[in-house]
C-alpha positions as CSV (number, residue, x, y, z in Angstrom):
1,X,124.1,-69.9,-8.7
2,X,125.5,-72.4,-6.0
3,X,123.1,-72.1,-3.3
4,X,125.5,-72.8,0.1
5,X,123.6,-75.0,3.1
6,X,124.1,-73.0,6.3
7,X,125.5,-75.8,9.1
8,X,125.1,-75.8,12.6
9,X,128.5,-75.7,14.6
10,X,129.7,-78.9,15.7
11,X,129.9,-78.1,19.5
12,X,126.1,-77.0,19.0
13,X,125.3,-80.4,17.8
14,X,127.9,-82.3,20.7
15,X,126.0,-80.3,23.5
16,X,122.2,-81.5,22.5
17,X,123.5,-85.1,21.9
18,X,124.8,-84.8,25.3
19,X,122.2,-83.8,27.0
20,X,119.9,-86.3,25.7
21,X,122.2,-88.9,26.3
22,X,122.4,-87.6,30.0
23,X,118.6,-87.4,30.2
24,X,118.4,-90.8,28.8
25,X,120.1,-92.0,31.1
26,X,118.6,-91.0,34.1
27,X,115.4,-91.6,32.7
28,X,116.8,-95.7,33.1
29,X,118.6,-94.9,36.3
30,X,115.3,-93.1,37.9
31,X,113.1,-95.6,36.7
32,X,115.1,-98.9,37.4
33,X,115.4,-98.1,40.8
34,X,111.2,-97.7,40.9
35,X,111.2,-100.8,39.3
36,X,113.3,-102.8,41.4
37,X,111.7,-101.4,44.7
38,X,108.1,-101.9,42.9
39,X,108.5,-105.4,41.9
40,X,111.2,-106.9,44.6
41,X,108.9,-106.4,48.3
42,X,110.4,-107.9,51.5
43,X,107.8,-107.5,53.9
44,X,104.0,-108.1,53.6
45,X,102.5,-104.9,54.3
46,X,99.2,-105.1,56.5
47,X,97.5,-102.4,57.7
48,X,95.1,-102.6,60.9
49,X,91.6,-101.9,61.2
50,X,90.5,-99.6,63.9
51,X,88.2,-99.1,66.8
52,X,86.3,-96.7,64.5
53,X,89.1,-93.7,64.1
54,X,92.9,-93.4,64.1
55,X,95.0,-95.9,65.5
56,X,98.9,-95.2,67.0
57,X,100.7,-98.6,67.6
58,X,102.7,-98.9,71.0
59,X,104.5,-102.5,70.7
60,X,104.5,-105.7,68.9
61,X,105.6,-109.0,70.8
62,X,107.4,-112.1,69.1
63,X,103.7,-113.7,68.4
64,X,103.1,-110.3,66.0
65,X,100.1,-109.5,68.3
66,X,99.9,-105.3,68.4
67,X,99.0,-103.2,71.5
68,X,98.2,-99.6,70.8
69,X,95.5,-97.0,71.0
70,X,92.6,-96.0,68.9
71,X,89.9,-93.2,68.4
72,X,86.2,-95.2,69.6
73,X,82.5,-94.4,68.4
74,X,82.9,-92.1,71.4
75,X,86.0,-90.0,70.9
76,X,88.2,-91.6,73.1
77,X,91.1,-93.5,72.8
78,X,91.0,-96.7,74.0
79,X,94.0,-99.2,74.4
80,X,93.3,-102.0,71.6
81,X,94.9,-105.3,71.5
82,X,95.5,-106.6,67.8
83,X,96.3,-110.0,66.0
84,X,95.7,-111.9,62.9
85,X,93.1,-115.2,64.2
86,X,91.3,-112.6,66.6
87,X,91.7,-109.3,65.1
88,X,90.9,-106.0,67.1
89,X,89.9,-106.2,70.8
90,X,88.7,-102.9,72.4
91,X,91.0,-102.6,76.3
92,X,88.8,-99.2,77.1
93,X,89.9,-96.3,78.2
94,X,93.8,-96.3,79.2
95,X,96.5,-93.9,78.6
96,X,100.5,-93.1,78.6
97,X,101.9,-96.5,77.5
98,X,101.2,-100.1,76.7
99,X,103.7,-103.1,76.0
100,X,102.5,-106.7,75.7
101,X,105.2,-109.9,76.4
102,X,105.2,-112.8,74.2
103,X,102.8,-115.1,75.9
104,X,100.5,-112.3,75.8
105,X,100.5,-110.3,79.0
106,X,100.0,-106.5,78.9
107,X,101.1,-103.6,81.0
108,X,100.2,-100.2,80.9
109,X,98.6,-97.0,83.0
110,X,94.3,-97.3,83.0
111,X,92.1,-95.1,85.8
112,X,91.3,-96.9,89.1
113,X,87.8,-97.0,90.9
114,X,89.2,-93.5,92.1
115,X,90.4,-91.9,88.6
116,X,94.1,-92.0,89.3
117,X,95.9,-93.3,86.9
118,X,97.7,-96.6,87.9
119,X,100.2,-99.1,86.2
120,X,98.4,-102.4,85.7
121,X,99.5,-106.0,84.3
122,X,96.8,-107.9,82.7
123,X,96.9,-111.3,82.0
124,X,96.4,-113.7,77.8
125,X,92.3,-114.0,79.5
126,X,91.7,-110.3,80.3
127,X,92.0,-110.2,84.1
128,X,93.8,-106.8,85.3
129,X,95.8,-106.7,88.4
130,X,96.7,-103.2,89.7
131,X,100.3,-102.9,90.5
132,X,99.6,-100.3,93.4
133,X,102.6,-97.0,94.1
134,X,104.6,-95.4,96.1
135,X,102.9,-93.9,98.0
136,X,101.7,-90.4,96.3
137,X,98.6,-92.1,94.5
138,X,99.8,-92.8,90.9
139,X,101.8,-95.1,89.0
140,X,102.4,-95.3,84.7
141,X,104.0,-99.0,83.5
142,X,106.4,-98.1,80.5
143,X,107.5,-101.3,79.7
144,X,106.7,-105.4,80.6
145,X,109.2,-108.6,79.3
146,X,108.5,-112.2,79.2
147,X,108.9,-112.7,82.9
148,X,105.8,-110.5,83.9
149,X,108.6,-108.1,85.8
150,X,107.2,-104.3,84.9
151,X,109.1,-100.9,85.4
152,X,107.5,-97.6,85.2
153,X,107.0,-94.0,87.0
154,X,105.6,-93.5,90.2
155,X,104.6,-90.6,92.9
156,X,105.7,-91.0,96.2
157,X,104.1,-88.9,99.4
158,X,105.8,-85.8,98.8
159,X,105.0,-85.6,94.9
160,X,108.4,-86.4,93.4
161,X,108.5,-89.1,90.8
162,X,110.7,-92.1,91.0
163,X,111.4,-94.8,88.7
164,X,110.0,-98.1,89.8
165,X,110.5,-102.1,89.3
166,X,107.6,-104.7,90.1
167,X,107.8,-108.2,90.0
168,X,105.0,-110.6,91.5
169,X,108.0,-111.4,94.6
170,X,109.1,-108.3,95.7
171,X,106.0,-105.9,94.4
172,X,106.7,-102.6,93.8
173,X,110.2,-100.7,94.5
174,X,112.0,-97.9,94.1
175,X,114.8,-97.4,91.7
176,X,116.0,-94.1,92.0
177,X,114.3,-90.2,91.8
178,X,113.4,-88.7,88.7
179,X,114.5,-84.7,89.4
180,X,114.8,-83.7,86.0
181,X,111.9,-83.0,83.0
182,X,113.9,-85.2,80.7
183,X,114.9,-87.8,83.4
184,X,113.1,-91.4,82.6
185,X,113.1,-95.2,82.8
186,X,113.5,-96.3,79.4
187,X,114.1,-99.9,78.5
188,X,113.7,-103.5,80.2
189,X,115.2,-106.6,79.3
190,X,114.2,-110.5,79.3
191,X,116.9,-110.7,82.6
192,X,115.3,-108.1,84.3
193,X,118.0,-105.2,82.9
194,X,116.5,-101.8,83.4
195,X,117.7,-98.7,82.0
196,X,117.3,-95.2,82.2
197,X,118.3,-91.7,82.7
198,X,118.4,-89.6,86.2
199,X,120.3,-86.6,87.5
200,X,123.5,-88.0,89.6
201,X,124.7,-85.6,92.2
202,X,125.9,-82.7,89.3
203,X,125.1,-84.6,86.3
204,X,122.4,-83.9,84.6
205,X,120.4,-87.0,82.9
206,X,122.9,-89.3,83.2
207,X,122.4,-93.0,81.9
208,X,122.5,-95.9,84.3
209,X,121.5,-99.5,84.1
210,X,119.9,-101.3,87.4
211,X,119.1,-104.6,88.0
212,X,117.1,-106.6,90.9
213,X,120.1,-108.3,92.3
214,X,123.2,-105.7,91.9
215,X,121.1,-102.5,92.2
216,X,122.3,-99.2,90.6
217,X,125.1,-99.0,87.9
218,X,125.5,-95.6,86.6
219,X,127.1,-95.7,83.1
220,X,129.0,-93.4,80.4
221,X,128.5,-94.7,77.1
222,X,130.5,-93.1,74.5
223,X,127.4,-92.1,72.2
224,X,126.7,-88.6,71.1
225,X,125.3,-86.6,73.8
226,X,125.3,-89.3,75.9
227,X,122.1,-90.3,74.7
228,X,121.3,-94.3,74.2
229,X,118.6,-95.8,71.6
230,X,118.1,-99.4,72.8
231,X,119.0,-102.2,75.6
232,X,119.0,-105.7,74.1
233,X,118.5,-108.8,76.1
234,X,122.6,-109.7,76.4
235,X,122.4,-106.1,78.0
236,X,124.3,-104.0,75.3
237,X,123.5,-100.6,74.8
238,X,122.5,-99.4,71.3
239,X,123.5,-95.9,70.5
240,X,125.6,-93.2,67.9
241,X,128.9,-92.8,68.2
242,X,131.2,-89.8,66.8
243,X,134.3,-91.3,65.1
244,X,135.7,-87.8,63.8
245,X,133.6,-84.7,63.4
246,X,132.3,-85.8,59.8
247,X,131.8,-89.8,61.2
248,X,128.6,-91.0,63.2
249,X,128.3,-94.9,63.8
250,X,125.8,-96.9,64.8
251,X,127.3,-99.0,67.9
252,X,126.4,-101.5,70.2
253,X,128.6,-101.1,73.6
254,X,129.3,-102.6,77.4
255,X,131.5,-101.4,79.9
256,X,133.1,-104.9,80.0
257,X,133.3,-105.3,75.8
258,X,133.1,-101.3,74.8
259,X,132.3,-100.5,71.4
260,X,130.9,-102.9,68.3
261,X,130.6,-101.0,65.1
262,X,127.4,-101.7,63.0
263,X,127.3,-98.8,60.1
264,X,127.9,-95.4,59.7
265,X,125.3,-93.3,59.4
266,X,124.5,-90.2,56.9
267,X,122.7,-87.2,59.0
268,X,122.1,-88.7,62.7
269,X,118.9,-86.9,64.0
270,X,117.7,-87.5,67.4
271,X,115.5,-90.2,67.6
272,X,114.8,-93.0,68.6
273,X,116.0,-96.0,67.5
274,X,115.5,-99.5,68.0
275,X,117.1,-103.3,67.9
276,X,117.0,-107.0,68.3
277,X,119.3,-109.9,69.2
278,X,119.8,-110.7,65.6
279,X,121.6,-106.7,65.5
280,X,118.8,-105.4,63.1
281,X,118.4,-102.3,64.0
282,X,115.5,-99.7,62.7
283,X,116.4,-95.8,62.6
284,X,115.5,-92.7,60.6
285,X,117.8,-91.3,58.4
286,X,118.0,-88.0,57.0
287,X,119.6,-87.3,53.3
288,X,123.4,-86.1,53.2
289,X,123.6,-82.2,52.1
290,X,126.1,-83.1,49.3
291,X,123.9,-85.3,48.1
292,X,120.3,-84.0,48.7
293,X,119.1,-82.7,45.1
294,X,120.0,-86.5,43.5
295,X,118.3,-87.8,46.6
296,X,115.2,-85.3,46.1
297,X,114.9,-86.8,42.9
298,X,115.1,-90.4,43.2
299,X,113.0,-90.2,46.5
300,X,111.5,-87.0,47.6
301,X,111.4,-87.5,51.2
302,X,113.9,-85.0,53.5
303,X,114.2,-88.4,55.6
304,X,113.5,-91.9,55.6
305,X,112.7,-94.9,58.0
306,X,115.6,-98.0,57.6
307,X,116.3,-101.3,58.1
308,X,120.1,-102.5,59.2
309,X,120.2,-106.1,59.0
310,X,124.0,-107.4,59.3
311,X,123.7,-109.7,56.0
312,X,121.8,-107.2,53.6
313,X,122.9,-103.7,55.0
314,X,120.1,-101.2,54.1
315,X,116.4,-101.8,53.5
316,X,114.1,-98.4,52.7
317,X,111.0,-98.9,54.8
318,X,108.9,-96.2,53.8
319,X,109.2,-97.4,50.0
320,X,107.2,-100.3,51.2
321,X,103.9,-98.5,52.3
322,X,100.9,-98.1,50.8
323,X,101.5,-94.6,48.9
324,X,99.1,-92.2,50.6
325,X,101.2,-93.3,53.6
326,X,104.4,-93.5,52.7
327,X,106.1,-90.2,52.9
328,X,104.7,-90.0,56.7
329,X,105.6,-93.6,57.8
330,X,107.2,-93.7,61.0
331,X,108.9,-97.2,63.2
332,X,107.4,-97.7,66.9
333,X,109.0,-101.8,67.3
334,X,110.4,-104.5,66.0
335,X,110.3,-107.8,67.5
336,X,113.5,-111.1,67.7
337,X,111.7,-111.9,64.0
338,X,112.4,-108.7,62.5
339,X,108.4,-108.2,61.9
340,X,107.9,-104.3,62.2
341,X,105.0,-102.3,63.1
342,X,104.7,-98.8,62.9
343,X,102.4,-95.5,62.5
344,X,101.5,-93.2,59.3
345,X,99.6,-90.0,58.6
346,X,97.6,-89.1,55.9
347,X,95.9,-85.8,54.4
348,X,95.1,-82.3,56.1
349,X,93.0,-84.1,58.7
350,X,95.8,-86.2,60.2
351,X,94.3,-89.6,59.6
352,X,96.9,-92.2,61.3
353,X,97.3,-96.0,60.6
354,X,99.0,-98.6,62.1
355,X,101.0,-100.7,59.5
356,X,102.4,-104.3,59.9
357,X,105.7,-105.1,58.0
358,X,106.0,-109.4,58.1
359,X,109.7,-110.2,56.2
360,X,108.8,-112.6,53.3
361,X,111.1,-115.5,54.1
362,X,111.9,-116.8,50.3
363,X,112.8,-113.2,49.7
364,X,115.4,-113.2,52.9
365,X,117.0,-116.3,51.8
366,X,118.2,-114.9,48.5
């Protein structure tokens, strides 16, 4: 008797070999892409100690010296001042904002002898000089550059807030009323550039530059929702523009030049965004929809900080983090050498870090 060997269809054997050749694959795809981002680092990655609790960075300066806040011994945050010869210097007790220049000069909002809060400027050897108001009692500094010129929010008698510029000439003067909950003074630039957002007549929160010598320049920058991420020091705007209802760019504009594409940008959420005067620019970006399960896969964050730099395109930021703090990692500045610092959480108690991103310069070159 001729005992017949029962076969397996051909299809049946096609569709495992498949399969496995598909898994295969990914299996090289998936893991050289966490090979290459494992063993190719651009930055050096430092993170900074702490008062004794969390820290939250506030800006970096050209020097890579850090200004931010941290949890003390006692429970309060207290404004610290960070760099790599001296290390961490406790400010005390300050709140709202700090920003330091780059010969080392800090501004930001600490209690006066009476307990109202008031914008001060203090100097590289630690002497404060309060910058006063205008008139209501309190004052908040938002932001300093290399000329020790400082603009912020004030009161005046009445209680309304106003935007303010000081500068050791002139002092302290009014830029223009602050009406709405979303209305704010924003950015300053090395020439003294400041911009911000204020109701105008029926326009609610509408951008406008101002500067010492030409006063008040209201603007309408062709970004989506009007809204503007950056000023650089040759006074262009940084911002998202709509080129067709599926297109979002990252542009820089003027009114004189108008618009200079940078990239396009997949999923534009709103936030903040910032850049330099070599057109880096740092953003979050949030995965596409048509691509989101691949993306899951390869990287399982719903968003992710970036990098633009005009000669490399796209750099993942987060990828570079410790990874207990990598999924949370978040961009506060980035300074005319592209160094980055920025803020992380970690576990159920909402530890926070500050994190130091330095570019490795042979790695840039290549």
């Amino acid at each position: 008797m001729v005992h017949e060997t029962k076969r397996i269809p051909w299809f049946e054997h096609r569709r495992w070999r498949i399969a496995l050749l598909i898994a295969m694959g990914l299996s090289v795809v998936l893991g050289g892409l966490w090979w290459s981002s494992q063993s190719r680092p651009l930055y050096q990655v430092t993170m900074l100690p702490s008062l004794g609790g969390k820290t939250t960075p506030s800006a970096l300066n050209d020097r890579g010296q850090v200004v931010g806040f941290s949890e003390a011994a006692d429970g309060e945050f207290h404004g610290f001042l960070w760099d790599r010869a001296s290390g961490m210097e406790d400010l005390g007790v300050l709140e709202g904002r700090l920003d330091i220049n780059n010969a080392g000069w800090i501004a930001g909002t600490k209690p006066d002898p009476n307990g109202r809060a008031q914008a001060f400027l203090c100097d590289p050897n630690g002497a404060v000089c309060f910058l006063g108001d205008l008139g209501g009692g309190t004052s908040h500094a938002h932001a300093l550059n290399d000329r020790c010129q400082v603009v912020g929010e004030s009161t005046t008698v009445d209680g309304s807030r106003h935007a303010f510029f000081w500068d050791r000439a002139g002092g302290m003067r009014r830029i223009v009323a602050l009406t709405g909950k979303d209305n704010h003074v924003r950015s300053l630039n090395s020439a003294g550039l400041v911009y911000g957002t204020a109701d105008m007549g029926d326009k609610p929160n509408q951008a406008f530059l101002w500067a010492p010598d030409h006063g008040m320049v209201t603007i309408a920058p062709p970004f989506v929702k009007g809204k503007v991420c950056d000023l650089n020091s040759r006074g262009q705007l940084l911002g998202k523009h709509r080129i067709s209802s599926a297109e979002v760019h990252m542009v820089l504009w003027t009114q004189e030049a108008g618009i200079e594409k940078l990239f396009r940008l997949r999923g534009f959420p709103d936030l903040p965004a910032g850049t330099n005067d070599a057109n880096q620019v740092v953003y979050e970006e949030w995965c596409s929809r048509r691509w989101a399960l691949l993306e899951w896969l390869l990287s399982p964050l719903p968003s992710r900080w970036m990098l633009w730099d005009p000669g490399r395109g796209k750099t993942d930021l987060n990828g570079h983090l410790p990874r207990p703090w990598r999924d949370s990692f978040w961009v506060c500045n980035i300074n005319e050498k592209g160094w980055i610092v920025g803020g992380a959480v970690k576990g159920k108690q909402g530890d926070t870090a500050t994190f130091l991103l330095e570019p490795i310069a042979e790695k840039w070159e290549k």
